[in-house]
N, C-alpha and C positions, 0 to 999 in steps of 0.2 A: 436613194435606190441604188446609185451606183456603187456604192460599199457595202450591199446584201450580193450585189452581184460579183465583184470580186472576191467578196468571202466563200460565194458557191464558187465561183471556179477554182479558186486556190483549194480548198477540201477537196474538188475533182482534181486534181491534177496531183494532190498529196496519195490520194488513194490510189493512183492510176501508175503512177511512178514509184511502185514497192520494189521492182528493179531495176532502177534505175540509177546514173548518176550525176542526174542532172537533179541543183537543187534550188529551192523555189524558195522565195523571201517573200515574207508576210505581208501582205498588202497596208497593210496599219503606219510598219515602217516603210513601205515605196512611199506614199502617201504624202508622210513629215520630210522625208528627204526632198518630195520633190518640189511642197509648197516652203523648205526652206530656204531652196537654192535658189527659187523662182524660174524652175525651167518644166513646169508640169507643160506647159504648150511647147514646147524646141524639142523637136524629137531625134535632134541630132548631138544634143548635149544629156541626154534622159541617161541612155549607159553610162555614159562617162559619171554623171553623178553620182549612180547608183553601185558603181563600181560592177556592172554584171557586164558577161558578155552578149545577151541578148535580155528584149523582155517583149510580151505579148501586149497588142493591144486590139480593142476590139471598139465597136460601137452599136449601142443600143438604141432602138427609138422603140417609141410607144405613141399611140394616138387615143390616150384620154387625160383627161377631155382634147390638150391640143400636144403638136408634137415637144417630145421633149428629147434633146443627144448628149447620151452621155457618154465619157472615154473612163476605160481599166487597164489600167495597167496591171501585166502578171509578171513579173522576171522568174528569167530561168538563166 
């Protein structure tokens, strides 16, 4: 679920930033990068890895049947 959700916000944030020049890296690649450096938890190492200067994160819960949290990463 949590990579339907970061694919909806990256297509928002691709559409929303037609003037923009801040640019957004695919969630696909944050993703590899971040399960291959082993720092998807240290959110103090996450830029550095991913070479960006900032990146978004958010958190999801849901209550079916019980709670589930998940984290997205967006860089910008």
């Amino acid at each position: 679920m949590y990579k339907s959700i970061q694919s909806s916000m990256y297509t928002f944030l691709l559409r929303k930033s037609t003037n923009s020049t801040v640019e957004f890296q695919d969630p696909d690649k944050t993703n590899i990068l971040l399960e291959k450096a082993g720092v998807a938890d240290k959110l103090d190492e996450i830029a550095k890895v991913l070479g960006v200067d900032a990146f978004l994160r958010g958190k999801f819960e849901t209550e079916q049947p019980k709670v589930k949290h998940l984290q997205c990463y967006l860089l910008a």
